[in-house]
N, C-alpha and C positions, 0 to 999 in steps of 0.2 A: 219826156225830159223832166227831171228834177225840179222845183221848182222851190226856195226857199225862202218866205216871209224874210224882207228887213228887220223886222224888230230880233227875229233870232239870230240874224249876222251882227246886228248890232252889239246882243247879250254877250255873243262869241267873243267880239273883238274889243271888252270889254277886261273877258276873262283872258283872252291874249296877252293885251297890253299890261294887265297888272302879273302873269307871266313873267314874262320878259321883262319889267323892270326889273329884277334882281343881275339881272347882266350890267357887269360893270364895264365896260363899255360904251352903254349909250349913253356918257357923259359926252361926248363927240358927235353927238343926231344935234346938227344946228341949224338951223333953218335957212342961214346968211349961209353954211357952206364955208364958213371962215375958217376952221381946224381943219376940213376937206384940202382945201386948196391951199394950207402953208403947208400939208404935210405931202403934198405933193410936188410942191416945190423942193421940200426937201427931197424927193425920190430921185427928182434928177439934177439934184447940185453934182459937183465936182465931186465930193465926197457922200455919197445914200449912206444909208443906214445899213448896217448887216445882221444876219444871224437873229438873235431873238429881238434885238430892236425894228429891226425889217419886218417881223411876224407881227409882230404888237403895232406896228405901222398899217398893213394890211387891214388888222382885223377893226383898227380904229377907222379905218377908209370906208373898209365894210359895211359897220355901225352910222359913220357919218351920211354916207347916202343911203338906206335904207329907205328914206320916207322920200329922199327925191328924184335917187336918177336909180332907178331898180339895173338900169344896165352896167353900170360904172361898181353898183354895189354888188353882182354878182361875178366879174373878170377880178376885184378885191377877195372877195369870199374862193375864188377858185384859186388864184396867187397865194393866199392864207393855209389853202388845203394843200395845194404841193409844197409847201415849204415847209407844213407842219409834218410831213411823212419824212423829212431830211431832218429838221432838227429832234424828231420822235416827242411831239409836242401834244400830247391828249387832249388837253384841251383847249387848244385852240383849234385845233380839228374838227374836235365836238362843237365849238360856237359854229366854226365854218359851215358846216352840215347841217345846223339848228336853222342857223340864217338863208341859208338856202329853200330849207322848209317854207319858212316863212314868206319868202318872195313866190313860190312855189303855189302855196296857200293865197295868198293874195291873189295872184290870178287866174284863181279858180282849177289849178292844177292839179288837183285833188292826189292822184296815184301817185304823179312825180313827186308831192308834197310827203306822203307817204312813208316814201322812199329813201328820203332823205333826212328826216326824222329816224327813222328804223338806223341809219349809218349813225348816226350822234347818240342812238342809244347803245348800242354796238361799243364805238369807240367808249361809254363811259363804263359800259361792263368790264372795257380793258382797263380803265381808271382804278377798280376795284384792287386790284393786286397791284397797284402802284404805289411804294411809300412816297409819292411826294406829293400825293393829292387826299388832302381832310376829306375824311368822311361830310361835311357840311358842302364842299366843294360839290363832292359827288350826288347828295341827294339833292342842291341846289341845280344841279342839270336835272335828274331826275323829273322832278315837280315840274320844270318847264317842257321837257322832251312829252313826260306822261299828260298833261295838258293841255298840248297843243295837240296831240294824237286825240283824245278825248275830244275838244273842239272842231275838228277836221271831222270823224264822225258824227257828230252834232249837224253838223252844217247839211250832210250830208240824208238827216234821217234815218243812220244806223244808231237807233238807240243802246242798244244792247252792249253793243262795242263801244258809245262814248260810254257809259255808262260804268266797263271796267276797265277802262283807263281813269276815269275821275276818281273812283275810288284805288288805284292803287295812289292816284296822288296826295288822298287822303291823309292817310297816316304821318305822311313827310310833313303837311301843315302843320296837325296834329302836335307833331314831335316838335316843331319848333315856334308854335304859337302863331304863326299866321292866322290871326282872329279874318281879316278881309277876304282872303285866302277862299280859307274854309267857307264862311259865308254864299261868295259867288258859286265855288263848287255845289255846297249843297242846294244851293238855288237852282242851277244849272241843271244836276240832280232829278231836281224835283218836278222841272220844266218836261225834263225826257218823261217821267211817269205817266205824269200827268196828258201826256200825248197818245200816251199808250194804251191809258184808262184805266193806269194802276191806282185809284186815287189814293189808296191805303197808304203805299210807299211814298207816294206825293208829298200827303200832306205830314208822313214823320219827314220827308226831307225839309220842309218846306221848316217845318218847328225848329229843326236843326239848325237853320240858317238863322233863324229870328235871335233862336239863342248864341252866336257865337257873333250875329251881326251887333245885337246888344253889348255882349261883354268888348266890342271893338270902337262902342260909343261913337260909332259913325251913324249919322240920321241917313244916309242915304241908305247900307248895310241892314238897318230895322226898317226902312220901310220899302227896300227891293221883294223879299220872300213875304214880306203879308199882302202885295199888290196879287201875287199868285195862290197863296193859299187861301181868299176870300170866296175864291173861285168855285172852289169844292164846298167850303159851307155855302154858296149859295145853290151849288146843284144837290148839295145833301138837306137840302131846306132845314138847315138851322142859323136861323136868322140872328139870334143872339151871339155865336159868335162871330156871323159875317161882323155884325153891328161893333162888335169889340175891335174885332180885326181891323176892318178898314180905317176906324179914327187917326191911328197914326200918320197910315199912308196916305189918306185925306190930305192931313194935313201938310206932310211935307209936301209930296206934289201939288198942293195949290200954290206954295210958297214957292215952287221953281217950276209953272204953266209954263211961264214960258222960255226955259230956259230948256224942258222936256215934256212940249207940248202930248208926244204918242203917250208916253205914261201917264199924265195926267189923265187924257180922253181914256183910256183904260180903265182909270179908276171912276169918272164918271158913269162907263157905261155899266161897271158893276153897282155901281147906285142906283143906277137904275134898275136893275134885274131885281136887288135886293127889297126895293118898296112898291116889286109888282109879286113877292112872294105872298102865296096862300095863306091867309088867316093877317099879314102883316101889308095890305095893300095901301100906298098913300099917293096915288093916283096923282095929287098936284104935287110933290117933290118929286117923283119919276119923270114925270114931265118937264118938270124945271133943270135939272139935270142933261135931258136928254135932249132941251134947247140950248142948253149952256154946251154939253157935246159938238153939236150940229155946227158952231161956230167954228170951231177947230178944223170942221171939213175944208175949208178954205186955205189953211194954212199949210208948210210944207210936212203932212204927215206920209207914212207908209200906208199901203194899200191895204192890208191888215186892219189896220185903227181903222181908215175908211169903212171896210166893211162890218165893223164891228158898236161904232157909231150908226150907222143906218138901220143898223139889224136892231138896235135898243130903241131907236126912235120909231122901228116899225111896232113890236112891242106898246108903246104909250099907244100908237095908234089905234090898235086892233084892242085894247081896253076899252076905247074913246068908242069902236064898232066906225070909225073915222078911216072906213076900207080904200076907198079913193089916194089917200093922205098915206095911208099903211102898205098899201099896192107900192107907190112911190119909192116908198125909202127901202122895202124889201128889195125892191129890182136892184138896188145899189147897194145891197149887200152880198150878194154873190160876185163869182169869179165872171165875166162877161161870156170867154169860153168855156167849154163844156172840158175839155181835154186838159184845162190849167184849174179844174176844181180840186176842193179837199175836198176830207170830211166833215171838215168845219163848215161847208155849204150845206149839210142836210139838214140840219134846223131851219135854215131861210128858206129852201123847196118845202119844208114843211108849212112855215108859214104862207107863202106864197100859194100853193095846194087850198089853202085853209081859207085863203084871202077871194081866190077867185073863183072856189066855191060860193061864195056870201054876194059876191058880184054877179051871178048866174053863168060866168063862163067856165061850162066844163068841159070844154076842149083843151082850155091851157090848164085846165084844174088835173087834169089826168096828165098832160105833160109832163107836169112836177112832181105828178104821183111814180111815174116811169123812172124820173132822172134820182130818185130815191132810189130806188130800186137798183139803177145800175150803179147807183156809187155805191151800195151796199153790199153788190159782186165785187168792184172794184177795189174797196177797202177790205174785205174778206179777200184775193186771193193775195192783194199788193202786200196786207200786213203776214200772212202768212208765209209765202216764198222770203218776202225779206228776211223774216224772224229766221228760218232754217239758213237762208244761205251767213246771214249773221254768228246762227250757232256753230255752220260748220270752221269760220275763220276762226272765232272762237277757241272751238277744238283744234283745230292747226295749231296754233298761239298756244295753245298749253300743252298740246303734244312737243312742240318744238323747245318751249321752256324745260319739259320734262326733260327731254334726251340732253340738251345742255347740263340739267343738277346731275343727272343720271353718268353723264362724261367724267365731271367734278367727285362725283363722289367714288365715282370706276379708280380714277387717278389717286386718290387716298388708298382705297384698298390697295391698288397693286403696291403701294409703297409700302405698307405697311405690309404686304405678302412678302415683297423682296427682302426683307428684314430678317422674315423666322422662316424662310424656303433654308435658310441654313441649316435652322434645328430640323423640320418637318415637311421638306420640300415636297414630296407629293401627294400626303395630306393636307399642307396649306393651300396648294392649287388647285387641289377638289373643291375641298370648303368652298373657297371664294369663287369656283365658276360656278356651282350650285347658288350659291346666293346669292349670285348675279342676275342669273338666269333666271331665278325662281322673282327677285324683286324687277328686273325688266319686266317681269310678263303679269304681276302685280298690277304697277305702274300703268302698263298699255289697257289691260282692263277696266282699272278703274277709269283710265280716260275716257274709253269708249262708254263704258255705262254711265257718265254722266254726262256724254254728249246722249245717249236713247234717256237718260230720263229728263233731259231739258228738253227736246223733242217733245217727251209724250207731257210734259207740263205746259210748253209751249201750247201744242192742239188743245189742252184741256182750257187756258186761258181764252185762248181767242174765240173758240166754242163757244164761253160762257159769257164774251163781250157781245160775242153775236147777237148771243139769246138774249140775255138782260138788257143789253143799252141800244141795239136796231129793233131788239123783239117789242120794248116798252115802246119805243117810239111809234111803232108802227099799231102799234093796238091803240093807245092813243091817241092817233091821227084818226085810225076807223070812226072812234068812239065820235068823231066832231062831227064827222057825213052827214051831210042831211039823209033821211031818209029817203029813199026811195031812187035815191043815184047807184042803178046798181052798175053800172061802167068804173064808177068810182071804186065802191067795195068789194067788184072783184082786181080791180087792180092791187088794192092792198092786199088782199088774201093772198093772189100769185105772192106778191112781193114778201110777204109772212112766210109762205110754203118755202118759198124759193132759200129766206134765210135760214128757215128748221132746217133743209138738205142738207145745205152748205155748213152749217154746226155740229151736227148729228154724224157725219161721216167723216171728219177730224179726228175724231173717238167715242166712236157712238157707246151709249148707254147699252145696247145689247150684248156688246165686249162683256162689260162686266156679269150682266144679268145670265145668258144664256150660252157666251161662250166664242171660241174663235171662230166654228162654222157657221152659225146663224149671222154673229156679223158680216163676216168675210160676205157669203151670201147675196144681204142685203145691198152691199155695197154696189156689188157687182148688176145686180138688177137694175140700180139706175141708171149703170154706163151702157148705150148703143153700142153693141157688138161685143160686149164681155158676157161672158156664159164662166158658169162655177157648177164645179162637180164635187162629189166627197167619198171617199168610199174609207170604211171600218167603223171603231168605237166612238162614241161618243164620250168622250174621258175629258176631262178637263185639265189644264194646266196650269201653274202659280200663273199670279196675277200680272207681274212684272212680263213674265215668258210671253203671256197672250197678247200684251200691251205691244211689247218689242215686234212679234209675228206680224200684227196688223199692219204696224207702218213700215215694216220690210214691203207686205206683198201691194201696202196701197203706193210705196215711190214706187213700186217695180208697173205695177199696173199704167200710175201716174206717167214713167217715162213712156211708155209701149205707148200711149193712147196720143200725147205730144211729139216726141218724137222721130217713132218708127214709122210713121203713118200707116199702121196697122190694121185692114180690113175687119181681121177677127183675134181675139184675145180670149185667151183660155184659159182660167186659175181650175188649180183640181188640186184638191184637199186628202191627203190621207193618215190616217192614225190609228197606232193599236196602242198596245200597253208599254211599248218601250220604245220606239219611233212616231216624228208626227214631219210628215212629209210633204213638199210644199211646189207645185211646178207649174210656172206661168209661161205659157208659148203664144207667141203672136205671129202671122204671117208677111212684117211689116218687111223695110230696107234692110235690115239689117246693119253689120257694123264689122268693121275691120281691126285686126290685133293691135294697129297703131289707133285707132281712135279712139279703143278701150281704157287703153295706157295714157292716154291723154286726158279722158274726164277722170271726176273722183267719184259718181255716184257708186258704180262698179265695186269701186276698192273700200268705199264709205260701207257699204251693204254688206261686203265679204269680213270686214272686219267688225260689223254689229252683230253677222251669224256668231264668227270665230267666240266673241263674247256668251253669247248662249251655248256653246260646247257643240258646235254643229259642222258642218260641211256644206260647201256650195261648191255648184257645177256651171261652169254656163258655156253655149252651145250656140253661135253663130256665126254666119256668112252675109256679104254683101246677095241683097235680092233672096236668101233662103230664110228668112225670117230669123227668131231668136227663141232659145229657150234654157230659164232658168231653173234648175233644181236644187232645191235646198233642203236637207237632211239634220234635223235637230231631235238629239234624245231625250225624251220625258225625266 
């Protein structure tokens, strides 16, 4: 189950709120209920309201209970929607569907939220071709629809997807100056990177916010984006500008502790991190900080700041060699269960590992050595599958935007064909179906190879988080071993080996070096019950081609070994000079014509071959196993 820190429903509903203030409407959210209940009296006087007054009654009902009766404010919103499909009313249709989202959202409705969002973005597409709504009208729904779709993702842990929503809502701020706007987005932004260990793209989002939070001369605005971007100069260990950065945001959050005590202790605990950095150590202000933190435990913080306070204060400890005291506050900075952990626990199992090492118990020292190790499977398969099944909505979403520009721009030509079919009728409808045809299949292309090369950039990233930021950590940890624990030091090593696998075959370096059957190969040797065969030239293929092959035969392998439940599996490789032929058979359950037509892996596969200029066949029964062949020419 999901599980999502306060502090980032907070941030969310931060950027909601400022959202949704552009609706003019919630001049009627009153807290007394006073505008609710005259306008209600008016509904059922002798004489109600009609027609557009009735609708504008509605949607003010709507707006008015929003924050108190979510039930009164949604039979309003659904009275708003049919009334608006009679008086052919856009937008008040679109609030209706917006606000729906939002109640939707609120309790944790996620799909339904979704859902309903997508209808208000709909209906303002239709706004487009309507002269009686400003262009301001319309990207003012925009900026809030694209927003809160961004948000709803967020909340969620689809980075990728909040990520282009915030920026299509970009531009719209952009375009009309929203300094606070921009700010939160880029912050927002830069929160998802930063999660994902982009720190690059972070910390430009993060600059971005400082500068647009500035020119908005809002102090809360300049010191939101530096509370986060201190973060990365302290893990890039450049302390001068942690040191620059955080003065600001010092400052203001001391001046409003307690008015937002979690951001304050945030900015403490990076004060602390910051005067325990190598060559910069000041041993008594980390400490003084990280008692002034400790006090905040008591107050009403989110679990987050909890464990994030404890985790600094273990830190001073383990300076101090004050193991007992460091034991302590480590244990209260991880998640208590094992199944409700992140990734953000594997620094505290490091410490923890490290602590009771020093305390001579290496029973529980190896525990924390293991529970590293499985969040480190855990985080490698979690952020993977997410990122693809991410990419592929992704590509849904801009396949589906294509065929809509694609309709739009069909609709120009034919007009323009039915024009000069006068002069040159069945040359002008050659013309135009060749160039239809030839731009649909353009268009479809390019879609698919930017969903295979986000894929194979994808495997390349997370690969390279593997290796660099679990691989450091875990060499690292060795390097502390006492000597002569070898229970210890071979746990790390498994846990080393185990992370090399799990990176190395994402997009192993042998791809490039030696070619698609040597990896292919490899791959297969580590899987129990897959066998690989090869027969002809050994010839090599553009880089892109080999790249695509691989992660055709490793989802195809990937599904046989998951979900066929497949005894034996059999890749077999062949190439000459003008074919390179590809066919994986397994003897699992098989699968039926309708449950084909109902996944998309199937149809995802067949249209990444069609992209390379190839053929697919594929070849199963319920209980007769399955088998794939795929035919691409050099």
């Amino acid at each position: 189950m999901y599980i999502c820190s306060m502090e980032k429903r907070i941030g969310i509903i931060i950027a909601i709120l400022l959202l949704a203030g552009f609706s003019k409407t919630m001049a009627y959210n009153d807290h007394r209920n006073r505008h609710v209940d005259s306008l209600e009296t008016v509904l059922h006087s002798d004489s109600p309201p009609k027609g557009k007054e009735l609708l504008e009654a509605y949607l003010n009902l709507m707006s008015g209970y929003q924050n108190t009766n979510n039930k009164r404010c949604m039979l309003y919103a659904h009275k708003a929607l049919a009334l608006s499909y009679e008086l052919n009313a856009l937008k008040a249709r679109e609030s209706a569907w917006y606000n729906l989202g939002l109640m939707a959202y609120g309790r944790d409705e996620y799909n339904k939220a979704l859902g309903y969002f997508q209808q208000a973005l709909a209906v303002t597409d239709s706004m487009k071709n309507d002269k009686r709504y400003k262009k301001s009208d319309i990207d003012d729904n925009l900026s809030q629809i694209y927003g809160a779709i961004g948000n709803l993702y967020n909340i969620q842990d689809k980075a990728l997807l909040a990520i282009e929503y915030y920026q299509k809502a970009l531009p719209i701020f952009e375009k009309y100056g929203w300094l606070e706007s921009q700010t939160i987005l880029h912050h927002n932004v830069a929160e998802l990177y930063l999660s994902m260990g982009n720190n690059e793209k972070a910390e430009y989002h993060y600059t971005q916010a400082i500068k647009t939070g500035t020119a908005s001369k809002d102090s809360l605005m300049m010191a939101l984006p530096r509370k986060g971007l201190v973060k990365i100069y302290i893990d890039q260990d450049k302390y001068e500008q942690a040191r620059q950065t955080i003065n600001f945001a010092y400052t203001y959050y001391y001046a409003h502790r307690h008015e937002e005590p979690g951001d304050y202790s945030q900015i403490l605990t990076s004060l602390v991190k910051m005067h325990l950095m190598s060559g910069h150590e000041n041993l008594q202000k980390a400490k003084a900080f990280a008692e002034e933190a400790l006090t905040y435990d008591q107050g009403e913080l989110m679990s987050e700041n909890r464990y994030d306070i404890h985790a600094a204060a273990a830190m001073v400890a383990m300076h101090e060699e004050n193991w007992q005291q460091a034991l302590y506050h480590a244990l209260r900075s991880v998640h208590e269960k094992d199944e409700e952990a992140t990734y953000g626990d594997v620094g505290s199992y490091e410490m923890l590992a490290t602590i009771y090492m020093h305390l001579g118990d290496q029973s529980k020292a190896n525990r924390y050595l293991k529970k590293i190790r499985t969040m480190m499977e855990r985080f490698a398969t979690n952020n993977y599958q997410s990122s693809l099944s991410q990419m592929e909505v992704l590509y849904l979403t801009k396949e589906k935007e294509a065929r809509i520009e694609q309709l739009i721009q069909e609709k120009r030509w034919f007009l323009w064909g039915g024009i000069l079919t006068a002069l040159v009728l069945l040359l002008t409808a050659g013309v135009f179906f060749l160039l239809w045809r030839s731009i649909r299949l353009k268009r479809q292309t390019a879609l698919i190879q930017a969903h295979l090369d986000g894929e194979i950039t994808e495997r390349v990233r997370i690969a390279r988080d593997l290796h660099d930021r679990l691989g450091g950590t875990l060499t690292a940890l060795k390097q502390t071993l006492p000597k002569g624990e070898n229970t210890s030091f071979a746990l790390v090593d498994e846990a080393i080996r185990e992370m090399r696998h799990v990176s190395h075959h994402l997009l192993p370096d042998s791809l490039n070096r030696y070619g698609l059957r040597v990896a292919l190969r490899d791959y297969c040797q580590t899987l129990k019950n897959v066998s690989f065969s090869f027969i002809g030239k050994e010839k090599r293929l553009d880089k892109q081609k080999e790249e695509a092959i691989y992660c055709i035969v490793y989802e195809l392998v990937n599904n046989a070994v998951k979900s066929a439940q497949a005894k034996h599996i059999l890749v077999h490789l062949y190439a000459d000079d003008q074919v390179t032929t590809i066919n994986v058979s397994d003897d699992g359950r098989g699968s039926t014509q309708e449950e084909r037509e109902k996944g998309m892996g199937l149809s995802n596969i067949r249209q990444r071959v069609n992209t390379l200029g190839g053929t697919l066949s594929f070849f199963s029964k319920p209980n007769e196993g399955t088998e794939v062949n795929i035919e691409i020419k050099n």
